[in-house]
C-alpha positions in Angstrom: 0.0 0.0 0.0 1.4 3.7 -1.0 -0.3 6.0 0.8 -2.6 5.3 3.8 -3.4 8.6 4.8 -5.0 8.4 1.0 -7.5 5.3 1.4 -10.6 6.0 1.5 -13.1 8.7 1.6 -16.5 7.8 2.1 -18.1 5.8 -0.6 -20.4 7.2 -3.5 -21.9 10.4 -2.9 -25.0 10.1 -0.2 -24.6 6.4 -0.4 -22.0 3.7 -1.5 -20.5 0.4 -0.7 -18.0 0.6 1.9 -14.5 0.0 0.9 -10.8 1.1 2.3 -9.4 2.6 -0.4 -5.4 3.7 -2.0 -5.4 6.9 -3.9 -3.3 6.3 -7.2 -2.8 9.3 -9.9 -3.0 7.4 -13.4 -2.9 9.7 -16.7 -2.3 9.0 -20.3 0.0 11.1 -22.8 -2.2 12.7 -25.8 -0.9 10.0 -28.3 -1.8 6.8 -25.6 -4.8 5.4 -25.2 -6.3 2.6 -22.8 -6.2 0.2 -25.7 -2.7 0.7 -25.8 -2.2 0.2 -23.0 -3.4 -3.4 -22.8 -2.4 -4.2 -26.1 0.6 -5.7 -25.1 0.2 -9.4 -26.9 -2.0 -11.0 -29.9 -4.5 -12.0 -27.5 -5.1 -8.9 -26.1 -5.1 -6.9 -29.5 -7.7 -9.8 -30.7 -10.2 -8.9 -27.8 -10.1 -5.4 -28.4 -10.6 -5.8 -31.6 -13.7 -8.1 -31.2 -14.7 -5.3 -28.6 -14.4 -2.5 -31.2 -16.2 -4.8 -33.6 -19.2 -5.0 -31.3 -19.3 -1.2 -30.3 -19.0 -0.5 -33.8 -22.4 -3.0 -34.5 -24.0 -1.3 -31.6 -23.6 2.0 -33.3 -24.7 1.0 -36.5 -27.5 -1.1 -35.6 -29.0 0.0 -32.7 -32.6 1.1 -32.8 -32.0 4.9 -31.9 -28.7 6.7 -31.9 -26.0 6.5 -29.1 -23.3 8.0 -27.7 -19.7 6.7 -28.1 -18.6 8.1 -24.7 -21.6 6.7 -23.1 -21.0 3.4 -24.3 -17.5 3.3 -23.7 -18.5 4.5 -19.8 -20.9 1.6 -19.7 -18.9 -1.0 -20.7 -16.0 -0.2 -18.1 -18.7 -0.1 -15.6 -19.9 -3.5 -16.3 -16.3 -4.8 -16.8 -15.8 -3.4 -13.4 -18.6 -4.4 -11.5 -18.6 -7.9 -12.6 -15.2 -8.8 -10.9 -16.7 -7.7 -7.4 -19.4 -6.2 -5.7 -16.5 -3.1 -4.5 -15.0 -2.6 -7.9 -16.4 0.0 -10.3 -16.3 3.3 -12.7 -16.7 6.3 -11.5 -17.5 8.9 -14.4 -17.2 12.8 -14.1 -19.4 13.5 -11.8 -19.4 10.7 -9.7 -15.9 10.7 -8.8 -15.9 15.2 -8.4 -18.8 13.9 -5.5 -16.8 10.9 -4.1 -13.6 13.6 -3.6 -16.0 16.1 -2.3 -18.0 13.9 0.7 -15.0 14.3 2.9 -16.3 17.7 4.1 -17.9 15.8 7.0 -21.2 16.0 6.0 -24.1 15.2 2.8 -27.4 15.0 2.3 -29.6 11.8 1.5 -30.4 8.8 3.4 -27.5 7.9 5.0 -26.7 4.6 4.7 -24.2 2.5 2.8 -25.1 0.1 0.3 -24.4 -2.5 -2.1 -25.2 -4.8 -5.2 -26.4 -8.3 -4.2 -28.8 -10.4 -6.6 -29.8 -7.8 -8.8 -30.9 -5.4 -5.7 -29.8 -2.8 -3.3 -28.8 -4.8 0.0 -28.4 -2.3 3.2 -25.1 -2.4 4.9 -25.8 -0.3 7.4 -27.8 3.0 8.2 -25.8 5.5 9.5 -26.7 6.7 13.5 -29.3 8.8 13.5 -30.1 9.4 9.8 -33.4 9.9 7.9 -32.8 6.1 7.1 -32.5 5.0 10.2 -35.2 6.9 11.8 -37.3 5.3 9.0 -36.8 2.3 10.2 -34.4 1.0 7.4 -32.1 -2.0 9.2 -29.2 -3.6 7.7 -29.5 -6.6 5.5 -32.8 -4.8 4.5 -33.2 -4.8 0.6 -34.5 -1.8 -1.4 -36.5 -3.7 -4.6 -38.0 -0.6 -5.6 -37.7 2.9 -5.8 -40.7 5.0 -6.8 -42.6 2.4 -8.0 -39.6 1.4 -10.8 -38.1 -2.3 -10.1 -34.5 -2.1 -8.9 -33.3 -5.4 -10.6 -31.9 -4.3 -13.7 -30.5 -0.9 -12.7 -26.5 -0.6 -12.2 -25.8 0.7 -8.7 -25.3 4.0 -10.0 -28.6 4.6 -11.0 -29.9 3.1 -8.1 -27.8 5.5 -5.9 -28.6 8.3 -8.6 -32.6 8.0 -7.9 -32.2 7.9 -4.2 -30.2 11.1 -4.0 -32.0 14.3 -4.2 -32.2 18.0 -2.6 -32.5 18.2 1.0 -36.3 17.7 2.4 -37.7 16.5 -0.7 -39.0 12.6 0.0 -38.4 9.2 -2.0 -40.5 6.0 -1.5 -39.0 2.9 -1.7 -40.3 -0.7 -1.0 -38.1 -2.7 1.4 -37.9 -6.3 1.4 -36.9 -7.2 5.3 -35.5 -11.1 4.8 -35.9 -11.5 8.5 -39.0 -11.3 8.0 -40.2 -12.3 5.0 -41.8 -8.8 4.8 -42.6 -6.0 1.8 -42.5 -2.8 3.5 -43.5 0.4 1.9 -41.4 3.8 3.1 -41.2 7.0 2.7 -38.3 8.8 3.7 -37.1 12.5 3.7 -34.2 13.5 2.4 -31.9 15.2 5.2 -28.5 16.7 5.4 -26.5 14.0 7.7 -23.8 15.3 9.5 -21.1 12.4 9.5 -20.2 12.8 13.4 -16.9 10.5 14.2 -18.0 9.4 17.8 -20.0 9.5 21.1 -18.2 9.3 24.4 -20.1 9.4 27.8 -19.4 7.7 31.3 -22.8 5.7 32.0 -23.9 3.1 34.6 -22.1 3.5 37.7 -18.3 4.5 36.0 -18.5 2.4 33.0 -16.8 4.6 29.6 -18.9 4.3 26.6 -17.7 4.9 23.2 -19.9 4.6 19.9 -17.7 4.9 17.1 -20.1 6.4 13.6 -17.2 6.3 11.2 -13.8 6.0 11.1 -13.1 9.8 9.2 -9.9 11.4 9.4 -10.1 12.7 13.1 -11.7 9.9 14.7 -8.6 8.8 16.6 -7.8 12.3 17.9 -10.8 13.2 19.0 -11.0 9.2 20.9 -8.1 10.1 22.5 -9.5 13.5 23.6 -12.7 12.9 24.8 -11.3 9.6 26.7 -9.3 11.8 28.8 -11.4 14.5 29.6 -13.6 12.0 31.0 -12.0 10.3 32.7 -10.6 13.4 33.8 -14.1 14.5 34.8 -14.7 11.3 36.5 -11.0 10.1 38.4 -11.4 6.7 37.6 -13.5 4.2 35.6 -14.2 0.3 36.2 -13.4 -0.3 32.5 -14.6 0.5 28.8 -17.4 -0.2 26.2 -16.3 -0.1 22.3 -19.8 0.2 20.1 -18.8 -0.3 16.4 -22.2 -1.6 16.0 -23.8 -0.5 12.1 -20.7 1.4 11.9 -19.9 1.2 7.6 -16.2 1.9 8.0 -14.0 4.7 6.7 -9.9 4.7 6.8 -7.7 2.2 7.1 -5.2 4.0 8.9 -7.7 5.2 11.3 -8.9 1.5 11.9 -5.2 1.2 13.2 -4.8 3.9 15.2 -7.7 3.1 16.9 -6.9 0.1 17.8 -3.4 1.2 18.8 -5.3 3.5 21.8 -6.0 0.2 23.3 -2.8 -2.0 22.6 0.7 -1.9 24.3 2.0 -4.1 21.6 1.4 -6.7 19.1 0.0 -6.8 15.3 -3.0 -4.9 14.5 -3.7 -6.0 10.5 -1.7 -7.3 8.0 -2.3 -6.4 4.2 -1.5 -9.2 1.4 -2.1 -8.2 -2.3 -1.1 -9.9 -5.4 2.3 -9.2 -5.2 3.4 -11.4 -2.3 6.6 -9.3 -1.7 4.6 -6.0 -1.3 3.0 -7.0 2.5 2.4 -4.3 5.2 1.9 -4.9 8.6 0.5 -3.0 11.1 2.1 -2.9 14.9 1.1 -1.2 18.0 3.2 1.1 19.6 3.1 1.0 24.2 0.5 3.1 25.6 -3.2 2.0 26.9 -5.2 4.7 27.1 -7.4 3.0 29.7 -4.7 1.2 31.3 -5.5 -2.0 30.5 -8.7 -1.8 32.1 -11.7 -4.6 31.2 -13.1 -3.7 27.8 -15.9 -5.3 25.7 -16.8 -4.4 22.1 -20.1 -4.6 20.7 -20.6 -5.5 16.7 -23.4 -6.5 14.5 -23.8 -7.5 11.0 -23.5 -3.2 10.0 -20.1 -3.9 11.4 -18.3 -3.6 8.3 -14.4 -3.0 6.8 -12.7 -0.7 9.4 -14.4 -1.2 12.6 -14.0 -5.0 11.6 -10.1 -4.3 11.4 -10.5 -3.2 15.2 -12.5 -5.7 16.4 -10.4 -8.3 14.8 -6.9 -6.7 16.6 -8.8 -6.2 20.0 -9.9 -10.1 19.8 -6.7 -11.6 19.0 -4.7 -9.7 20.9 -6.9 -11.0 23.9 -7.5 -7.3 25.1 -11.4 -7.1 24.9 -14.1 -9.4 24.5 -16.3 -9.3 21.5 -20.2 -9.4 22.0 -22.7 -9.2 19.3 -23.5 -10.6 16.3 -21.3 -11.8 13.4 -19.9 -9.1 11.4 -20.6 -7.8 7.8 -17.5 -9.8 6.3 -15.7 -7.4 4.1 -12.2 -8.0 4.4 -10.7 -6.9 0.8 -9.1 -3.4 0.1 -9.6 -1.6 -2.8 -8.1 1.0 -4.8 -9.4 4.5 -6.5 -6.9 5.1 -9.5 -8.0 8.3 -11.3 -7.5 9.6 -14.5 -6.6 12.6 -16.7 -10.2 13.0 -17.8 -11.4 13.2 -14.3 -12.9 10.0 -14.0 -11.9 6.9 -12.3 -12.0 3.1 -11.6 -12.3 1.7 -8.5 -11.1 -1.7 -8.6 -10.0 -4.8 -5.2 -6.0 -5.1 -4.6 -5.7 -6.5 -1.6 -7.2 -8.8 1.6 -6.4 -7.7 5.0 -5.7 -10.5 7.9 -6.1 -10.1 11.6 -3.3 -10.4 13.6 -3.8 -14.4 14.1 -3.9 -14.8 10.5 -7.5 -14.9 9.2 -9.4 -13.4 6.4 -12.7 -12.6 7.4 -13.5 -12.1 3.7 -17.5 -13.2 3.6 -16.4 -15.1 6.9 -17.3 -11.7 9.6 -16.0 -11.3 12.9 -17.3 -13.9 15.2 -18.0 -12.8 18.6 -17.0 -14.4 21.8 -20.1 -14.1 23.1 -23.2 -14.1 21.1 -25.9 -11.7 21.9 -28.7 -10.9 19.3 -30.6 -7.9 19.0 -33.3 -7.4 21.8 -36.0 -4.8 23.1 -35.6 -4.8 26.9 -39.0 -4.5 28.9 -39.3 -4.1 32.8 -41.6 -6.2 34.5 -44.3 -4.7 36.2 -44.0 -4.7 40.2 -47.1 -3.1 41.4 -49.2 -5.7 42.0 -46.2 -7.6 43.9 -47.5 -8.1 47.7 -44.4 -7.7 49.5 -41.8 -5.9 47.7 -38.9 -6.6 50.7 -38.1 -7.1 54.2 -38.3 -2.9 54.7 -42.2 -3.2 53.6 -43.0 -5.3 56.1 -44.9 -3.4 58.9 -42.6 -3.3 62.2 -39.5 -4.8 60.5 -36.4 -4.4 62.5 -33.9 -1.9 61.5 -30.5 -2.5 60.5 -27.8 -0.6 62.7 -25.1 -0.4 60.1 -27.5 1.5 57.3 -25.4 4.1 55.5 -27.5 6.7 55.0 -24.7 8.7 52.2 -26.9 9.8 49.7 -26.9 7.6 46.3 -24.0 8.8 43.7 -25.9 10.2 40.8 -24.5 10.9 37.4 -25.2 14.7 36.7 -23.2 14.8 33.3 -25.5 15.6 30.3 -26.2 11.5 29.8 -29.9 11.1 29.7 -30.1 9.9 26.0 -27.2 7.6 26.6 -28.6 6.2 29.5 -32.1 6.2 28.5 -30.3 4.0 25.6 -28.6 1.5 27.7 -32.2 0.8 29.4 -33.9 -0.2 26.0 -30.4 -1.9 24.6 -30.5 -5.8 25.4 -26.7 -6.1 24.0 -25.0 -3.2 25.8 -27.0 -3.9 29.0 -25.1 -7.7 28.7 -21.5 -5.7 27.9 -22.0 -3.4 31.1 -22.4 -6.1 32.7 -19.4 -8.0 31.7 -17.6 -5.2 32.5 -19.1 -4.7 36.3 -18.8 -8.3 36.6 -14.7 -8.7 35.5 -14.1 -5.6 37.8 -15.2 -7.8 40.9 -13.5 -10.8 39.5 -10.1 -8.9 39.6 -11.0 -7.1 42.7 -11.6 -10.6 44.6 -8.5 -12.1 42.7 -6.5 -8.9 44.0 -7.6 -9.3 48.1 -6.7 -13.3 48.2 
């Protein structure tokens, strides 16, 4: 890899297949052209000829007139597109958006999407979009928008239709495989700020971190907000990583990340074709929680990056993965422009976690299993006796401590309203709680 600072922005305009990406300049002299270029033996010089042959049918025989640099645009993209669901073309205007959605914020859906049997499969919905709000859930697929069929369309189109100025609405028909369901929704287009994290202290000293996207600054401002509250705080029982629906972002970032929470070891190894041209990734000393207990929570939105982190935290034995099994895209790909301002997009490489596995369509697995769950309290009020201290003329106990209850006045009501409604981070609290008395217990014999 050349360049990691230059993988990746975030994918096509308001939504795109996730991908880490290498930023390689390609350009042709006035006299070269791509056929040249791959005109290197008789075999190749006989396919582009049968290729001219056919464009050259097309244009004489086609029912209505068409456009050379249409078709040419076209056929790359289905040359593309066929090798992978990641690889692609990006004409003129597609690739001027892709370099321009790094200003931290767009307006659409939000989610990130790919191609998968002819329809728009849902990786995940980014935090608090219009498409979440909606209700749209990963490995949700969108059949059709405004009434017109998806199968058929190239992903571009499909992303083309589903864009639009902010406010304006788009209806699209869900199928939910879960369920077996059709759903019908409408959803308002919004401009979705693309916010790198949310850090809060919940639950009796517990640090909780949700990770949105891995952008430029996310491992700065991790760093920062860790400290100032723990700072805040003085001391916390351990840490909660959420990379839950998170759709990914830069590779370097993915390791930097992890890094925060390593003193040593591997973090990601990349292998492309060349087996000579490998790049490993190592942690450098420094624990920013001091090696605290730590638990990460991932689900099948958890895709590329936050995968990458998951995967280094697991092997590495320093946190405990809970969840679901990850999305399963473990393949890097490159963005290789060109002089006339478009671009292809095409897979170079596989990344490995530090034990050595691809989790290419295989996910993250997690060490304990946890699926989704809506948490509801029981209702108490028709209980008799709700303990000893209802009883009438109980005795009273001489060693009550009567210090007032610690409350948590920091600005966390959504986050803990959150935690009371979220069957998976409840379990992940708990873990935590539960290994801080195990080492407490282990320290006194």
């Amino acid at each position: 890899m050349k360049n990691s600072k230059t993988i990746k922005q975030f994918g096509r305009a308001v939504i795109f297949i996730i991908t880490l990406f290498i930023l390689t300049p390609v350009s042709f002299s006035k006299n070269q052209s791509a056929f040249n270029i791959f005109s290197s033996g008789k075999e190749d010089k006989n396919n582009l000829k049968f290729f001219k042959e056919v464009l050259d049918r097309v244009k004489k025989e086609y029912i209505t007139e068409v456009d050379d640099k249409q078709l040419i645009e076209n056929a790359l993209d289905g040359m593309l597109s066929s090798l992978d669901p990641h690889s692609g073309f990006f004409d003129q205007k597609a690739y001027k958006e892709f370099k321009t959605i790094t200003s931290g914020e767009f307006v659409g859906l939000g989610i990130e999407v790919m191609m998968e049997n002819g329809f728009i499969k849902v990786v995940s919905p980014y935090d608090g979009s219009p498409a979440e709000k909606a209700g749209l859930k990963t490995n949700d697929y969108i059949t059709a928008i405004e009434g017109e069929v998806v199968r058929g369309m190239k992903l571009s189109e499909a992303v083309e239709k589903l864009k639009g100025a902010p406010n304006t609405k788009v209806n699209i028909t869900v199928f939910r495989e879960s369920t077996g369901q059709n759903l019908q929704m409408s959803i308002t287009r919004k401009l979705v700020p693309l916010i790198p994290l949310k850090a809060r202290i919940i639950s009796d000293d517990v640090l909780y971190v949700k990770i949105l996207n891995f952008n430029e600054k996310v491992s700065t401002d991790l760093k920062s907000e860790v400290k100032k509250l723990i700072g805040i705080n003085g001391e916390i029982k351990g840490a909660v990583l959420d990379l839950r629906s998170n759709p990914g972002g830069l590779l370097d970032q993915a390791c930097e990340v992890s890094d925060l929470f390593l003193n040593e070891g591997e973090i990601v190894t990349i292998k492309g074709r060349d087996p000579s041209k490998i790049k490993v990734y190592k942690a450098f000393p420094g624990d920013i929680i001091n090696n605290l207990p730590m638990v990460v929570l991932i689900n099948a939105g958890t895709a590329s990056a936050p995968e990458i982190v998951a995967g280094a935290l697991q092997d590495n034995k320093r946190a405990i993965i809970v969840g679901e099994k990850s999305f399963g895209k473990g393949s890097v790909q490159s963005t290789i422009p060109f002089s006339n301002g478009t671009a292809i997009k095409i897979t170079t490489a596989k990344y490995y976690t530090p034990s050595g596995r691809s989790i290419q369509a295989e996910g993250i697995k997690p060490d304990i299993y946890i699926e989704e769950a809506i948490v509801k309290p029981v209702d108490k009020t028709n209980i008799l006796y709700k303990s000893e201290q209802s009883l009438k003329g109980h005795l009273q106990n001489e060693h009550k401590n009567n210090t007032a209850e610690k409350k948590d006045v920091r600005n966390n009501t959504k986050i803990e309203l959150k935690i009371e409604e979220d069957f998976q981070l409840l379990r992940a609290v708990d873990l935590i709680k539960g290994m801080t008395i195990y080492n407490q217990l282990k320290r006194v014999n």
